[in-house]
C-alpha atoms as an extended CHARMM CRD file, in Angstrom:
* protein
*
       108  EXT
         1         1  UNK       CA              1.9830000000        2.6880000000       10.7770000000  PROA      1               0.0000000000
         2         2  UNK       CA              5.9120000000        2.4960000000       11.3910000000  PROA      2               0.0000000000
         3         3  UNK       CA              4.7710000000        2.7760000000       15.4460000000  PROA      3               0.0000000000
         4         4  UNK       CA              2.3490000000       -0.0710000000       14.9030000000  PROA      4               0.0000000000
         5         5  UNK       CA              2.4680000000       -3.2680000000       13.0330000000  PROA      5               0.0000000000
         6         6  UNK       CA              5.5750000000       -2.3980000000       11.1710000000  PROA      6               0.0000000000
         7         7  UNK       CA              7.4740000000       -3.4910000000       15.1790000000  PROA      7               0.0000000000
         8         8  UNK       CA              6.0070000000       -6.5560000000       14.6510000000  PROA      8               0.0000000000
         9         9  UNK       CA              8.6280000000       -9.1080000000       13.9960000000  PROA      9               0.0000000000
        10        10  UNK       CA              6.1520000000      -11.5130000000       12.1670000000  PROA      10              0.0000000000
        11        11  UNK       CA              4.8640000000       -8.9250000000       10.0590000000  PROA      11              0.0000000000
        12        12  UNK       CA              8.8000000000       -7.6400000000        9.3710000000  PROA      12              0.0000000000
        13        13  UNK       CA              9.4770000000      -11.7290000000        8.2840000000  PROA      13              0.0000000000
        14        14  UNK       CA              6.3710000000      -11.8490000000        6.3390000000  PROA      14              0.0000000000
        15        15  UNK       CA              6.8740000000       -8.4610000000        4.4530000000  PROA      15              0.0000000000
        16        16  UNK       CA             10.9940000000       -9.7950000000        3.7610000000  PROA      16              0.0000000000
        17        17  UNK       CA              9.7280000000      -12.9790000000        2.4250000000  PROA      17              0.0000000000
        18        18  UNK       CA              7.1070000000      -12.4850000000        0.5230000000  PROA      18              0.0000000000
        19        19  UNK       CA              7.1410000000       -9.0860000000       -0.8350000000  PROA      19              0.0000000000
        20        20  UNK       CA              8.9370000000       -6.3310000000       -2.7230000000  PROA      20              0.0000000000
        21        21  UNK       CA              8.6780000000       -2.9330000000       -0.6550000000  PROA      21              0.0000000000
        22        22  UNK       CA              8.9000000000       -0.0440000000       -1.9880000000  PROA      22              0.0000000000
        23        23  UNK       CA              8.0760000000        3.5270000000       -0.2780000000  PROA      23              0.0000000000
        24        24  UNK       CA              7.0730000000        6.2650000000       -2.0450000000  PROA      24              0.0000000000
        25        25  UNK       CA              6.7750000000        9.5220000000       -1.3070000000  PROA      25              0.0000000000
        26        26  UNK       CA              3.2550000000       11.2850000000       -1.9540000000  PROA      26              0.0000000000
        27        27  UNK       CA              5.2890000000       14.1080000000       -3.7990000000  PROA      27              0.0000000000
        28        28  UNK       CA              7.0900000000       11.6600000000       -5.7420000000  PROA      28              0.0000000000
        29        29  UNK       CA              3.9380000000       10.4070000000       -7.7170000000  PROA      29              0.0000000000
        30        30  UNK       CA              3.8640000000       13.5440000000      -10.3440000000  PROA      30              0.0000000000
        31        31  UNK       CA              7.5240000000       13.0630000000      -11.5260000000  PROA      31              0.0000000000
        32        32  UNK       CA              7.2440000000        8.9600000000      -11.3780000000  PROA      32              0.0000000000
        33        33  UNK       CA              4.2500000000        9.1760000000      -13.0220000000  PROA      33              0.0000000000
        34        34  UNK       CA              5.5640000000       11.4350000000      -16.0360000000  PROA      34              0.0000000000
        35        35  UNK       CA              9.2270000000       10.1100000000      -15.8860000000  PROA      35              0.0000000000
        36        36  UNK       CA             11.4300000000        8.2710000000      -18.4410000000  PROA      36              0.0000000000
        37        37  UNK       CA             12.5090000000        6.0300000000      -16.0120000000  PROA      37              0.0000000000
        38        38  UNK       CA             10.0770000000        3.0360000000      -18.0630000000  PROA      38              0.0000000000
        39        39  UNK       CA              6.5770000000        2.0250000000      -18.5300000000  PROA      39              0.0000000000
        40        40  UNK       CA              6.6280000000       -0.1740000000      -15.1030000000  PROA      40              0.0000000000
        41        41  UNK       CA              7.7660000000        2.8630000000      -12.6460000000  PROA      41              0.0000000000
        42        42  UNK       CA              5.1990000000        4.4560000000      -14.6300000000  PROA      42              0.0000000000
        43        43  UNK       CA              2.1420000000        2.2670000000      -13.7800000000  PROA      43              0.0000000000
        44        44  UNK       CA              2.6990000000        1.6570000000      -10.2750000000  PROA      44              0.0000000000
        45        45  UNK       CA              2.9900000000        5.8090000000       -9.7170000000  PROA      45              0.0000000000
        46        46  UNK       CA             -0.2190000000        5.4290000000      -11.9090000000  PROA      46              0.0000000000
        47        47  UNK       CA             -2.1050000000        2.7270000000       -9.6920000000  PROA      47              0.0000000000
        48        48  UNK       CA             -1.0010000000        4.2490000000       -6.3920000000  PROA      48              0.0000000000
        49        49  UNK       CA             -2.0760000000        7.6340000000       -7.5300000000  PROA      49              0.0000000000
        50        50  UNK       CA             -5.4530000000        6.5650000000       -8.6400000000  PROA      50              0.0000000000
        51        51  UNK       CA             -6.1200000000        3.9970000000       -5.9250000000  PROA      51              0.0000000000
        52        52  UNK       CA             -5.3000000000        6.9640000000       -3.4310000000  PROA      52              0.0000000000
        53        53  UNK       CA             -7.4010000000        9.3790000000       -4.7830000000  PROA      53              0.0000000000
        54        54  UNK       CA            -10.3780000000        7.1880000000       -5.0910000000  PROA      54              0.0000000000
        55        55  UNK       CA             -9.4850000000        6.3220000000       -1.0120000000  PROA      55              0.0000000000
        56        56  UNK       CA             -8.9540000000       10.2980000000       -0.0830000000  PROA      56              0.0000000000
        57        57  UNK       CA            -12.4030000000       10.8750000000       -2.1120000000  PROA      57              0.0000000000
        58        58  UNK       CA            -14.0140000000        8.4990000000        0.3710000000  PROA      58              0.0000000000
        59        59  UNK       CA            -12.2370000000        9.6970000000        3.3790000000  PROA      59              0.0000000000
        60        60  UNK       CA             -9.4690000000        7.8650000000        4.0180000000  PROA      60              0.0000000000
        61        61  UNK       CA             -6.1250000000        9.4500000000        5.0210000000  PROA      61              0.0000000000
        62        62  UNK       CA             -2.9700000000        9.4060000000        2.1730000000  PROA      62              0.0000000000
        63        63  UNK       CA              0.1050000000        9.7660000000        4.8780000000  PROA      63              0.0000000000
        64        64  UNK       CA              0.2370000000        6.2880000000        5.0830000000  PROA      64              0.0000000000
        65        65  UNK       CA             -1.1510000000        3.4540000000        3.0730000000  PROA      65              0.0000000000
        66        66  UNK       CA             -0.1720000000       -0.3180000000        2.0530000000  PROA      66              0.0000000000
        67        67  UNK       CA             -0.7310000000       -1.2760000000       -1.6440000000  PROA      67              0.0000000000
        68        68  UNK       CA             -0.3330000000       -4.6990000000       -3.1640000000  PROA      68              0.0000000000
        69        69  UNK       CA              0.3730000000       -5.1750000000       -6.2310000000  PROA      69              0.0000000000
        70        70  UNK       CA              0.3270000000       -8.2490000000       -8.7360000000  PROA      70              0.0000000000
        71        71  UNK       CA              3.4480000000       -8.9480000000      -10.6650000000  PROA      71              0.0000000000
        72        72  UNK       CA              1.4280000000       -6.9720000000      -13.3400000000  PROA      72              0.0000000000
        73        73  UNK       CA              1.2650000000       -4.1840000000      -11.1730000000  PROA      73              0.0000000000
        74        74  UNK       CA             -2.3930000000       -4.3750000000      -10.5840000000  PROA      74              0.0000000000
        75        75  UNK       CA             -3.7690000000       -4.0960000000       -7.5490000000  PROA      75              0.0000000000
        76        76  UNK       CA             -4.9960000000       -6.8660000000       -5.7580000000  PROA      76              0.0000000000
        77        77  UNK       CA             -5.8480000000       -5.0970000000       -2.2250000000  PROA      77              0.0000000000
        78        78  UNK       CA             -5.2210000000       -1.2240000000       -0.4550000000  PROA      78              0.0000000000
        79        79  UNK       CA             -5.0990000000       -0.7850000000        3.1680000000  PROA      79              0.0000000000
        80        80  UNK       CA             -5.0340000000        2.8340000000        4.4040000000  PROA      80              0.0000000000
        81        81  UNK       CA             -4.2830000000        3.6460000000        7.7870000000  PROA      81              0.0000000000
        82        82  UNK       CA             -7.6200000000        4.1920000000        9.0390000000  PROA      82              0.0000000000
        83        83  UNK       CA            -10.9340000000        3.6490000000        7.2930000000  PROA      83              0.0000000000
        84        84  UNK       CA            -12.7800000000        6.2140000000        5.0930000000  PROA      84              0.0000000000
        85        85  UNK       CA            -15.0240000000        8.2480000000        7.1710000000  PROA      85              0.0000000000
        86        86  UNK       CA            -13.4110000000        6.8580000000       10.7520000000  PROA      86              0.0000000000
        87        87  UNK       CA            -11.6130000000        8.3560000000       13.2600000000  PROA      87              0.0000000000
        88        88  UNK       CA             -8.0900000000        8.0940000000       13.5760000000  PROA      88              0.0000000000
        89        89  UNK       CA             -7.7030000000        4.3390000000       14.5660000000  PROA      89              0.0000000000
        90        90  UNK       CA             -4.0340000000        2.7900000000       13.8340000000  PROA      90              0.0000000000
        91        91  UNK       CA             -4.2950000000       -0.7000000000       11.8530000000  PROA      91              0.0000000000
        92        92  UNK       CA             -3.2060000000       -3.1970000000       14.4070000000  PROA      92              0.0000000000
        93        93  UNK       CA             -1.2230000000       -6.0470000000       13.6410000000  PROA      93              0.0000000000
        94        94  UNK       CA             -3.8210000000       -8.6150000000       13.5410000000  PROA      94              0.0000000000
        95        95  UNK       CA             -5.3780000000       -7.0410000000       10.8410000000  PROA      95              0.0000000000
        96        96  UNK       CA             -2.4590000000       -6.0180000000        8.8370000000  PROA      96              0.0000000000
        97        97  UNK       CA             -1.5170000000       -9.9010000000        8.9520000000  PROA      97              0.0000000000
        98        98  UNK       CA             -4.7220000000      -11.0770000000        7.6520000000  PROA      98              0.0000000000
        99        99  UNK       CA             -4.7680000000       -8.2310000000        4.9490000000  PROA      99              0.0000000000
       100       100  UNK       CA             -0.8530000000       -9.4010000000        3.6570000000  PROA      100             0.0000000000
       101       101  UNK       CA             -2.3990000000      -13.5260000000        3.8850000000  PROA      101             0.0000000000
       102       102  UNK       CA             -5.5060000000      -12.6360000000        1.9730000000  PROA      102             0.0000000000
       103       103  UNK       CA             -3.6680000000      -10.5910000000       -0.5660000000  PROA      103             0.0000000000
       104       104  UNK       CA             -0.9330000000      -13.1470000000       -1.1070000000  PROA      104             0.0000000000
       105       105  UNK       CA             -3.9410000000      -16.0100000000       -1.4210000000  PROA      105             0.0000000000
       106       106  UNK       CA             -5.3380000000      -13.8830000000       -4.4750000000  PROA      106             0.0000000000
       107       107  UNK       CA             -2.1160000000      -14.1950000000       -6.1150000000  PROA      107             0.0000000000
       108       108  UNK       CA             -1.4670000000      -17.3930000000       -5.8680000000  PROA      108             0.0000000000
């Protein structure tokens, strides 16, 4: 994704402005998950996790997803790289737009 609509300078101003980003690593999400670093490190690791494995079961790849989450931490939408059961097909920016607009509309 970091060769496709992350070079986009609207989605870059969008992301800045309107969300928190965070990576994490897939290996991370054991030790975040089961750390003492607090119940709300804990729950995203736990969301991700879950979400992911529910998108791998389908047939999604877990390199590289986008999660949103509420100021809860609950997720309000998950956008993996490609579609379950699809061939490789890079999100283009278009879509990755209208994914951030709709999930910042169910926030508000």
């Amino acid at each position: 994704m970091r060769a496709g609509p992350l070079y986009s300078s609207e989605v870059i101003q969008l992301l800045n402005k309107q969300f928190v980003n965070v990576f994490v690593v897939l290996g991370d999400l054991p030790a975040l998950q089961n750390s003492t670093k607090g119940a709300p490190v804990n729950q995203l690791a736990a969301v991700v996790a879950q979400t992911l494995k529910e998108s791998v079961g389908q047939g999604a790849g877990k390199s590289v997803n986008t999660f949103v989450l509420s100021p809860e931490l609950e997720l309000v939408g998950h956008l993996p790289y490609r579609k379950p059961n699809e061939s490789f097909s890079p999100v283009d920016e278009e879509k990755y737009l209208t994914f951030l607009k709709d999930s910042l509309a169910m926030l508000k």
